[in-house]
C-alpha positions as CSV (number, residue, x, y, z in Angstrom):
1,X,0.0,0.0,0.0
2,X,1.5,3.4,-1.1
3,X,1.2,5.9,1.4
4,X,0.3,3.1,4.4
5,X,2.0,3.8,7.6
6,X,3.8,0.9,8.2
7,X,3.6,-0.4,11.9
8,X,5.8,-2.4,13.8
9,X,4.0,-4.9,16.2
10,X,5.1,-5.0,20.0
11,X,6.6,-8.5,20.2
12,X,6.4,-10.8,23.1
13,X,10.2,-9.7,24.2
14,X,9.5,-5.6,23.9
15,X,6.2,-5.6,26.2
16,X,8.8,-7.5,28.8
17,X,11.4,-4.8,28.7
18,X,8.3,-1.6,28.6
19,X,6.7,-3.4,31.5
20,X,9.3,-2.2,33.8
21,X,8.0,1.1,33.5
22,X,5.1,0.9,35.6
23,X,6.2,-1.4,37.8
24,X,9.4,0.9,38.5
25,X,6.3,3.6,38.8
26,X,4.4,2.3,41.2
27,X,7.1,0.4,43.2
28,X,9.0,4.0,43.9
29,X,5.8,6.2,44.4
30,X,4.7,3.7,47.1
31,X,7.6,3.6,48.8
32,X,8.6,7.6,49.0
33,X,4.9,7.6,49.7
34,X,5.4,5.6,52.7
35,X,9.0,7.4,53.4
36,X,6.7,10.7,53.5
37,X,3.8,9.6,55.3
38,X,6.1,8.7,58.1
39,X,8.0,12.0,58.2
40,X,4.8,14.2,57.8
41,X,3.7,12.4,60.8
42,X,6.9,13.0,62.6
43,X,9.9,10.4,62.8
44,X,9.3,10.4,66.5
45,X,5.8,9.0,66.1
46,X,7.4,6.0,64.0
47,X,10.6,5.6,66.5
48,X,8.0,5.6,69.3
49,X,6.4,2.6,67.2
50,X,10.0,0.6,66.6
51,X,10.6,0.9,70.2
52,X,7.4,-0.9,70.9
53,X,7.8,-3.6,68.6
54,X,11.9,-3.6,70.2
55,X,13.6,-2.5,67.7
56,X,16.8,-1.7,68.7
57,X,17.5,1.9,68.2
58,X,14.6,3.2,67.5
59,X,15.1,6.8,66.3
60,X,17.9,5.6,64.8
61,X,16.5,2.7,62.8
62,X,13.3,5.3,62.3
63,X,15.6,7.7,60.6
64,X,17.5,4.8,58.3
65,X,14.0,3.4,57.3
66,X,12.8,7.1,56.3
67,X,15.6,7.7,54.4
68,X,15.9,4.1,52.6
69,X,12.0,4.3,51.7
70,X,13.0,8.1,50.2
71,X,16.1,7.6,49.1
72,X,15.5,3.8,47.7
73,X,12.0,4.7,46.3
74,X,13.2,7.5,43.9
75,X,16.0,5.2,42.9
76,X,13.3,2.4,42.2
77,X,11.1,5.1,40.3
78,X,14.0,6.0,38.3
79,X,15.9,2.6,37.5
80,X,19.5,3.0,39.1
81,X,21.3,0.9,41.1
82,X,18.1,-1.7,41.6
83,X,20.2,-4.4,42.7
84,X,21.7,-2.3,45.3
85,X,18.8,-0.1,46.5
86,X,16.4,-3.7,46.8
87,X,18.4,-4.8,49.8
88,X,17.4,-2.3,52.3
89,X,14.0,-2.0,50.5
90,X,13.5,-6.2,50.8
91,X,14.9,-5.6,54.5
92,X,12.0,-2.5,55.8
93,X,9.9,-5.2,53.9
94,X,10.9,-8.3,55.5
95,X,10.6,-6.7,58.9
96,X,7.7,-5.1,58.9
97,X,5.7,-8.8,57.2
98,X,7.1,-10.5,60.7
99,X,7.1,-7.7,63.5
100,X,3.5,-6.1,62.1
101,X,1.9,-8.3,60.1
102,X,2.4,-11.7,60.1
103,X,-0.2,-11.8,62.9
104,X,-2.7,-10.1,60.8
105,X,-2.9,-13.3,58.5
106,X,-2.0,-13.0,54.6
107,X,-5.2,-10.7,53.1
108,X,-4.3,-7.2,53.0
109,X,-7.7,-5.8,53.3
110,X,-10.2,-7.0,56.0
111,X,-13.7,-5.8,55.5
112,X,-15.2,-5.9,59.0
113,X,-18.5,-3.9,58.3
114,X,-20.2,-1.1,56.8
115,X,-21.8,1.4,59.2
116,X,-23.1,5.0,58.1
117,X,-19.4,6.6,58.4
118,X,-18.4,3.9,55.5
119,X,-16.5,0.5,55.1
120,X,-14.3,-0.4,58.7
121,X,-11.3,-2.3,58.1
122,X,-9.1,-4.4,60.2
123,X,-5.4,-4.3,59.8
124,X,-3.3,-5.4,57.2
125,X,-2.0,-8.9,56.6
126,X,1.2,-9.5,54.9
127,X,-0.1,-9.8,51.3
128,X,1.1,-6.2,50.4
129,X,4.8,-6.7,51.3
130,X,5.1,-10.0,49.0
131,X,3.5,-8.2,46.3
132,X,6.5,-5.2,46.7
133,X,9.4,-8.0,47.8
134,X,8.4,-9.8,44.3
135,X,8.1,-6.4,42.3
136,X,11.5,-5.4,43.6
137,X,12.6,-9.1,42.6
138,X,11.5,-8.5,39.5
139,X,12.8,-5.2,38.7
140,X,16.4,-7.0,39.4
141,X,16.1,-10.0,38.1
142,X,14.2,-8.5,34.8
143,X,16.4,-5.3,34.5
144,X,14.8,-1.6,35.1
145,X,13.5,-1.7,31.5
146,X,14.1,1.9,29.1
147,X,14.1,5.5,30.2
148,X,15.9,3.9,33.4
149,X,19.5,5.7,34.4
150,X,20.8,1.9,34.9
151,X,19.6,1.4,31.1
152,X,21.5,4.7,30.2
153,X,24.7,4.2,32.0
154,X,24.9,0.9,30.6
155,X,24.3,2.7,27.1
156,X,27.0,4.9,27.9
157,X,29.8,2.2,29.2
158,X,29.0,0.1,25.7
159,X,29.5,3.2,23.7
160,X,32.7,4.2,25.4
161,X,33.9,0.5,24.7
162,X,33.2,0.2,21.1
């Protein structure tokens, strides 16, 4: 056809390496989300929080978490250094699944009834944090996909060889 725009189909291996993107997306936002959240409602509130569950150092350990969910989220949200950022990430993770959650049971969300103020929930099971440990899995074990800065430095380093 003269004229026809001719259009390239996604193939099976492309959506892999686009679908990064809004995993990397929604992975970061949620985490500086939660990094925000607990610095809006004052790092002493969360230490205060660690020390009941006996954490050691609390407002220590509050601090490192605030700044790993900040810090590590962005990264996340921007592709660099996944492999490295995921360790403290799948630690706040891991932590937080056993010390708050675990006794909650696996569902997430726990409808417990409906009055005239709206749906009442109970607290969270550990469902959400498997769903972010295997995101950030994936994200490393997939690669952060384009527009990442890993995917750009490693660009950069080929180009330089060659």
């Amino acid at each position: 056809m003269a004229g026809a725009i001719m259009r390239t189909p996604l193939t099976l291996s492309s959506r892999r390496y686009w679908s990064a993107i809004p995993l990397r997306l929604v992975v970061g936002y949620g985490f500086i989300a939660h990094g925000v959240a607990k610095l809006m409602n004052g790092p002493e509130h969360f230490a205060t929080s660690l020390h009941a569950l006996g954490v050691p150092w609390p407002h220590v350990m509050a601090w490192i978490t605030i700044a790993s969910e900040l810090g590590g989220g962005a990264a996340v949200l921007l592709g660099a250094y996944l492999p490295v950022v995921s360790v403290p990430l799948a630690a706040i993770l891991l932590v937080a699944a056993i010390t708050v959650h675990l006794p909650y049971g696996f569902t997430s969300i726990k409808l417990r009834s409906v009055t005239a103020a709206g749906p009442q929930f109970g607290p969270p099971g550990y469902e959400t944090n498997l769903l972010y440990l295997a995101a950030l899995a994936t994200l490393v074990l997939g690669g952060p996909g384009p527009w990442a800065v890993d995917a750009i430095r490693r660009d950069r380093a080929t180009r330089v060889q060659h």
